[in-house]
C-alpha positions, -999 to +999 in steps of 0.1 A: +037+673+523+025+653+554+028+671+593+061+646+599+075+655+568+072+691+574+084+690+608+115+671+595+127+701+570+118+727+599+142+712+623+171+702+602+166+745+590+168+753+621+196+733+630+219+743+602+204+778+608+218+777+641+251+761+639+258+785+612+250+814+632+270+801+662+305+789+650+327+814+646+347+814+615+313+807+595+303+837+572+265+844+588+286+842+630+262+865+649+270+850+681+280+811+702+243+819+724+230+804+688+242+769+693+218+770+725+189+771+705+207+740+685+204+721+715+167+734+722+160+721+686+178+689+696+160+680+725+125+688+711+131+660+687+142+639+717+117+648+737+090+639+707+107+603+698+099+593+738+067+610+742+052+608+706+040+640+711+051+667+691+036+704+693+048+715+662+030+685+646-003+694+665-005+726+654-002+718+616-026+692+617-048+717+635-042+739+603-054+714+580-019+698+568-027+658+563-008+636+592+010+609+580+030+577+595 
C-alpha cells in the first residue's frame, strides 16, 4: 500500500471507531467526549486537502512506506 492509501483506512478507522464509541444506543458507547475526536479526525483531513501537508503521511514515508499520487 502507498502513504495516501494508508492514511485513507487510518482515518475512515478512526472515524467509525469514534462514532461508535460516542453514540449512545451503539453496543461499544463508552462516552459522547468520543465524537470530539471524530471532529479532530475531520479536520485533519481538512486541514491536509488546503495545506497538502499531512503529518501522518510524513512520518510513513519517513518509515520507508512508498508515496504515491
Amino acid at each position: 500500500m502507498k502513504s495516501w492509501q494508508i492514511v485513507r483506512l487510518v482515518a475512515g478507522t478512526f472515524i467509525l471507531a469514534s462514532l461508535a464509541m460516542g453514540i449512545e444506543g451503539s453496543p461499544v458507547f463508552v462516552s459522547p467526549w468520543w465524537l470530539a475526536f471524530t471532529a479532530f479526525v475531520g479536520a485533519n483531513l481538512l486541514q491536509s486537502a488546503l495545506t497538502q501537508w499531512c503529518l501522518m503521511d510524513s512520518i510513513l514515508r519517513k518509515m520507508g512506506v512508498e508515496p504515491g499520487c
